[in-house]
C-alpha positions as CSV (number, residue, x, y, z in Angstrom):
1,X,-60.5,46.2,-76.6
2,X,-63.1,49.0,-75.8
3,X,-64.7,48.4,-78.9
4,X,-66.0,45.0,-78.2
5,X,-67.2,46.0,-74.5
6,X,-69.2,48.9,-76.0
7,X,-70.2,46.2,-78.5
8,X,-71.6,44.1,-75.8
9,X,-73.4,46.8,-73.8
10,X,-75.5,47.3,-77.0
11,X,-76.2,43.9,-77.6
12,X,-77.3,42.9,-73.9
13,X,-79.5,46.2,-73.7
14,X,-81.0,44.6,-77.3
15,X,-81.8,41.2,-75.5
16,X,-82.8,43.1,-72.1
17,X,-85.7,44.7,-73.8
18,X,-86.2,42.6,-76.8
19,X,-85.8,45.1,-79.3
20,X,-86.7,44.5,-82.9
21,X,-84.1,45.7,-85.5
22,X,-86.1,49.2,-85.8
23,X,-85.6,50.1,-81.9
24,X,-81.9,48.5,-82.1
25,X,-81.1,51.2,-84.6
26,X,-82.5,53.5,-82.3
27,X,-80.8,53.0,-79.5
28,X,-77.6,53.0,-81.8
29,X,-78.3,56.3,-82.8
30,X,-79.2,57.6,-79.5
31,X,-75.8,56.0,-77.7
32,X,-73.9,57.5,-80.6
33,X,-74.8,60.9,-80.0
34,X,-74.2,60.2,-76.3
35,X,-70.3,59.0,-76.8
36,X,-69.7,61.4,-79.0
37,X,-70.6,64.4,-77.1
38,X,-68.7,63.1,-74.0
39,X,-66.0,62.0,-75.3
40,X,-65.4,62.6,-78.9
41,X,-65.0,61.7,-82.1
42,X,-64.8,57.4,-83.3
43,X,-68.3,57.2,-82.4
44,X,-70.7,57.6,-85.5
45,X,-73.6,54.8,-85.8
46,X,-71.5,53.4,-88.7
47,X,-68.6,52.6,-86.4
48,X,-71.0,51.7,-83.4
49,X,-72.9,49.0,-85.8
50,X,-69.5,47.7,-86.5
51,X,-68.4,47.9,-82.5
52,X,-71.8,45.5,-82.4
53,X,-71.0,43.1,-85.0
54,X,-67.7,42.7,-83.9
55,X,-68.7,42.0,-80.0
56,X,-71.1,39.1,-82.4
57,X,-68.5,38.1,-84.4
58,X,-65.6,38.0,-81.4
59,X,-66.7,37.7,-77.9
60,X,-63.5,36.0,-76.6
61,X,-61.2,39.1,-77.3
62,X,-58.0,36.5,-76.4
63,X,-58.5,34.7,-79.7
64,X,-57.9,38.2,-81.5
65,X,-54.7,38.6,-83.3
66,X,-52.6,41.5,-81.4
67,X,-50.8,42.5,-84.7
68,X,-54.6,43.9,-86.0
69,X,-55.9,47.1,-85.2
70,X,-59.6,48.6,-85.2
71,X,-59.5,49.8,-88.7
72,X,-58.2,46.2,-89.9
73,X,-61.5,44.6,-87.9
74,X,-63.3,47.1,-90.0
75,X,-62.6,45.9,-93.2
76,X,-63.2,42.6,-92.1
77,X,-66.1,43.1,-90.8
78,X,-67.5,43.4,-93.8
79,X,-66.9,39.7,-94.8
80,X,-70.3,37.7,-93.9
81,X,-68.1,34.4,-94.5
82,X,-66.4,33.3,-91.6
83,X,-64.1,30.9,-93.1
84,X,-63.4,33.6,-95.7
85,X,-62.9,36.3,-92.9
86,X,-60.9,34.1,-90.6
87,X,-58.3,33.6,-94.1
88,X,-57.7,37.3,-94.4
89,X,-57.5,37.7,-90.5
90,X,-54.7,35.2,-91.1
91,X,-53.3,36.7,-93.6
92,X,-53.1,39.8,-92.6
93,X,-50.9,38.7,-89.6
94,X,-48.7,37.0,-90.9
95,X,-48.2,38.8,-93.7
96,X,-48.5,41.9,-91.8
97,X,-50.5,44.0,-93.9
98,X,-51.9,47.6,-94.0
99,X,-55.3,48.4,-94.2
100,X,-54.7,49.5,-97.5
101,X,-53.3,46.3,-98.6
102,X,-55.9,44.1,-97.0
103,X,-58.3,45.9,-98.8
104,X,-56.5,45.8,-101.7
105,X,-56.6,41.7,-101.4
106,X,-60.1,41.7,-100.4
107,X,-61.1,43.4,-103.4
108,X,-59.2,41.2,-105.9
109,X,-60.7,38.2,-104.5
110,X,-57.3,36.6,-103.3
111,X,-59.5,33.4,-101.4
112,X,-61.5,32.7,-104.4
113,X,-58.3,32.7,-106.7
114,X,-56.1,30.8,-104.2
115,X,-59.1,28.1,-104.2
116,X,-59.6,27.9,-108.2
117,X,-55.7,27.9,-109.3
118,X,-55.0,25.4,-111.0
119,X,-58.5,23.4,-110.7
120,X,-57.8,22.4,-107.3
121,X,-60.6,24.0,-105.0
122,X,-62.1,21.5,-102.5
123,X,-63.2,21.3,-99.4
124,X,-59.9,20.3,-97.8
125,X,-58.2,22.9,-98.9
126,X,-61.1,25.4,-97.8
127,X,-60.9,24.3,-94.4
128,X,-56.8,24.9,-94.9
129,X,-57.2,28.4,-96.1
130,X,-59.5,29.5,-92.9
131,X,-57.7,27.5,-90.3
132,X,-54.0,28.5,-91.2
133,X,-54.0,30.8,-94.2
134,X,-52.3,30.5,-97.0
135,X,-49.1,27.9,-96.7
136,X,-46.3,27.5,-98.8
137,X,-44.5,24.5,-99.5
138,X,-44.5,23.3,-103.5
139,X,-44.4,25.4,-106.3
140,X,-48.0,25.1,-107.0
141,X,-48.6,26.6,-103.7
142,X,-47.3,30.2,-105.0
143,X,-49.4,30.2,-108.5
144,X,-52.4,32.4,-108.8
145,X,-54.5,32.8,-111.7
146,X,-55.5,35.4,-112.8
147,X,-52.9,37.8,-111.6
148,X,-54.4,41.3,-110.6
149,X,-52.6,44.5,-112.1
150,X,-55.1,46.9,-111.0
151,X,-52.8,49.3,-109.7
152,X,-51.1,50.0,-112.9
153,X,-54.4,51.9,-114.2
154,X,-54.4,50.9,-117.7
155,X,-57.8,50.2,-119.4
156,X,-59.0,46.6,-119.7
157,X,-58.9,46.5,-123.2
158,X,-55.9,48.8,-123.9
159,X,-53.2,47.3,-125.9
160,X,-49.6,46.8,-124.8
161,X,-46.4,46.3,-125.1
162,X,-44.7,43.4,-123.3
163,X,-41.7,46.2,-122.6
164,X,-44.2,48.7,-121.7
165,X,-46.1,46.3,-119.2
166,X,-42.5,45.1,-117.8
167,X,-41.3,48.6,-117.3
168,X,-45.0,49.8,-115.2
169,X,-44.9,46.3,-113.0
170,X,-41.5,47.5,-112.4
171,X,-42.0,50.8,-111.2
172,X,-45.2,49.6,-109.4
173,X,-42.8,47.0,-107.8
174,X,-44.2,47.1,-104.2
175,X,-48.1,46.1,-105.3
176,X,-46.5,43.7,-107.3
177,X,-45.2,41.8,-105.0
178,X,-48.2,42.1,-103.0
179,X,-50.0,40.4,-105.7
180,X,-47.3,37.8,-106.3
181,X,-47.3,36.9,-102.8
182,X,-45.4,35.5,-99.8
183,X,-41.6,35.0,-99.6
184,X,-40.9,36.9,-103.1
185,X,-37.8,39.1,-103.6
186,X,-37.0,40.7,-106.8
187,X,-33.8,40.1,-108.5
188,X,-34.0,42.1,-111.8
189,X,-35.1,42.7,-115.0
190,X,-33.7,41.7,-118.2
191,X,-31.6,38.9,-116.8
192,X,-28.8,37.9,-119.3
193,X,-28.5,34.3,-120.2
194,X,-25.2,33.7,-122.6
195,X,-25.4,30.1,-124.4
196,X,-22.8,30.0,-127.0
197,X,-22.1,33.4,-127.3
198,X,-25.7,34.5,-128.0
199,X,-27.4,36.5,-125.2
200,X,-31.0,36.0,-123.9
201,X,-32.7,38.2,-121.4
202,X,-35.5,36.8,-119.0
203,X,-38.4,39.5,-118.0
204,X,-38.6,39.1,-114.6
205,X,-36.7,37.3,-112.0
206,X,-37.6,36.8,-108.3
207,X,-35.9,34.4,-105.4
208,X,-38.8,32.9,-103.0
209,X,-36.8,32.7,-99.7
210,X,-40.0,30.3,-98.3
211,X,-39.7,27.5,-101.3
212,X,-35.7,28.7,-101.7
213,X,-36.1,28.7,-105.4
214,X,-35.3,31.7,-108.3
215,X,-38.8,32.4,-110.0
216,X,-38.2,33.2,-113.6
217,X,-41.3,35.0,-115.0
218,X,-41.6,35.7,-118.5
219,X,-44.6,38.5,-119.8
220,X,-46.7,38.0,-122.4
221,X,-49.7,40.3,-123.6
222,X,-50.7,37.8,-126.3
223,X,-52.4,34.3,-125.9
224,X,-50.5,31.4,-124.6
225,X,-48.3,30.1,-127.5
226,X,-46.9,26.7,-128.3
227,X,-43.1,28.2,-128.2
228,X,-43.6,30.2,-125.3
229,X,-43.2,27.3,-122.7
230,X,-40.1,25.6,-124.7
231,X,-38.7,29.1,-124.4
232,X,-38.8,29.5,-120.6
233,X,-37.9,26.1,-120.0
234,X,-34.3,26.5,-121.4
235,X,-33.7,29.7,-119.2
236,X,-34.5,27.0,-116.3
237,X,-32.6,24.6,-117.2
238,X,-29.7,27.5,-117.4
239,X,-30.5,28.8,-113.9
240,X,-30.6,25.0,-112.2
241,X,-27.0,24.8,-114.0
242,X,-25.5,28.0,-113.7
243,X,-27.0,30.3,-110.9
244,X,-28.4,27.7,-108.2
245,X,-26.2,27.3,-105.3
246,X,-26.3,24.4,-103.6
247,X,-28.9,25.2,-101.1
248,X,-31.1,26.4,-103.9
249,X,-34.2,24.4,-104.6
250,X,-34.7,23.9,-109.1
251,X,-36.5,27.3,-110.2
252,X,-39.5,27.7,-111.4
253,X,-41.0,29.2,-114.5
254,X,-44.2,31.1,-114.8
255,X,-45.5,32.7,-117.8
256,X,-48.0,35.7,-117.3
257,X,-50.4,36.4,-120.2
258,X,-53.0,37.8,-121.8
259,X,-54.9,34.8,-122.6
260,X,-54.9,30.5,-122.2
261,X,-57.1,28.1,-122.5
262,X,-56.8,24.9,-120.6
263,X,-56.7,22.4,-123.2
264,X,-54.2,24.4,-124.9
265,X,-52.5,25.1,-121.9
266,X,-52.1,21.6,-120.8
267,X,-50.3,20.3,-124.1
268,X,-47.9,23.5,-124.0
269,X,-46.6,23.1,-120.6
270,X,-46.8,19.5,-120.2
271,X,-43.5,17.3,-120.2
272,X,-41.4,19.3,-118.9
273,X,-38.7,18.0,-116.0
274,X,-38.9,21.7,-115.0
275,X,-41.8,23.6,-113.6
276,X,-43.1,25.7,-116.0
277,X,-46.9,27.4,-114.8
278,X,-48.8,29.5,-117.0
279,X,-51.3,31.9,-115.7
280,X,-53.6,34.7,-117.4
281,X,-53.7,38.7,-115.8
282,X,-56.1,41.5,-116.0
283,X,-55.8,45.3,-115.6
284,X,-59.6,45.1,-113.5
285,X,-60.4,43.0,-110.4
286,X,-62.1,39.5,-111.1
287,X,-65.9,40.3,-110.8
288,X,-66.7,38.7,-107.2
289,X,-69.9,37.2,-107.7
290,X,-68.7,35.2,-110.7
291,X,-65.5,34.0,-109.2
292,X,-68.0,32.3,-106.1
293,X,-70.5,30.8,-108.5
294,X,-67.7,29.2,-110.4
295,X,-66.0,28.0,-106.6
296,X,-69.2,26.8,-105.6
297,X,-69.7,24.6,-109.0
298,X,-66.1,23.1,-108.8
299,X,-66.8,22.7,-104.6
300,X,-70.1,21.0,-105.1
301,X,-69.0,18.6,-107.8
């Protein structure tokens, strides 16, 4: 990759003369005038500071992934945490995102979130998350909370209808399941469910082709209720009767709301012989400093 030998000529002319950071940005400024004028354009000191970071950050260009590009590294870049950057280099291959969408992840925190559902961040599962990215294999493994909505541009504190939000996650179907995350096909909305003659209709419905499970996922722009869960948990035991085929693994619920608290949360969807998960959303991303001060509490308890 050009970028990381152009990277390494700047860094060895650094140590050659033993520049200070004031001369370094110098010569930066000076080579990028150079480039530019001979050969074109890709050559401002913005992307040259990045081509020297990222000679830093990756000398051994063979442990690069061959699936990212230049403008991928960019965004990464960025990232001062290793073990964070070397998630969402993970990510990003095998999930083969754009640079939009890696962006998109960076921004709404998707490693702090993974680490903090469901009260389970610690060290092991750190080490996980930067040595293999994110792997699927129970049905906690999928959960995220909060859920991001950013992309349907409504206000944070705008009120809405449950039918209203459905119908906007639907036509924004693409970033939602980016947000939902790996393996997730969507089946429909509105899902009829006849018991005795009386029709009920489940929000959102999704098969996860990595778990091989239906994911049932009922909306709510309230706070987490006591009947909500009870609710959800008949539609499952409907599904795991009537829809599973053999090869199917029991479905999973997940209710998406407004507002929960954890006390209350753990008394409404406890019990159950179905999974039934209950996570909160917002219309802004998480702020980012307070999402690592609360993963560094729970990591250094």
């Amino acid at each position: 990759m050009k970028q990381n030998d152009i990277g390494k000529e700047i860094v060895e002319k650094e140590k050659q003369n033993s520049f200070d950071s004031e001369s370094s940005r110098q010569l930066i400024l000076r080579l990028s005038k150079d480039l530019t004028n001979e050969l074109g354009k890709g050559f401002s000191r913005a992307n040259l500071f990045n081509m020297r970071k990222f000679y830093l950050e990756y000398p051994d260009v063979q442990t690069m992934s061959g699936q990212l590009n230049w403008s991928h590294y960019c965004e990464l870049l960025i990232i001062d945490d290793k073990r964070k950057r070397d998630f969402y280099e993970k990510e990003t291959a095998n999930s083969q995102w754009s640079v939009r969408e890696l962006k998109r992840q960076i921004d709404s925190s998707l490693f702090e979130r993974l680490l903090l559902s469901k009260g389970q961040a610690n060290k092991e599962k750190l080490i996980q998350l930067s040595t293999r990215g994110q792997e699927i294999a129970k049905p906690t493994d999928i959960i995220k909370d909060p859920y991001v909505f950013e992309f349907l541009g409504i206000p944070e504190n705008k009120p809405l209808l449950e039918k209203d939000l459905e119908r906007k996650l639907i036509r924004h179907i693409e970033e939602f399941l980016l947000e939902l995350g790996k393996g997730f096909m969507f089946v429909g909305s509105q899902q009829r469910i006849t018991i005795n003659n009386t029709h009920y209709y489940v929000d959102m419905v999704f098969y996860n082709k990595i778990l091989k499970c239906y994911i049932l996922i009922e909306l709510k722009t309230t706070k987490l209720k006591v009947g909500d869960a009870g609710q959800l948990n008949t539609y499952l035991n409907y599904y795991k009767t009537e829809i599973n085929e053999s090869e199917d693994n029991p479905p999973i619920g997940l209710l998406i709301c407004a507002e929960k608290d954890e006390i209350g949360a753990e008394y409404i969807l406890g019990g159950f012989e179905n999974a039934v998960y209950a996570s909160r959303f917002t219309y802004v991303f998480p702020d980012k400093d307070l999402l690592i001060k609360e993963l560094e509490l729970v990591m250094n308890r």
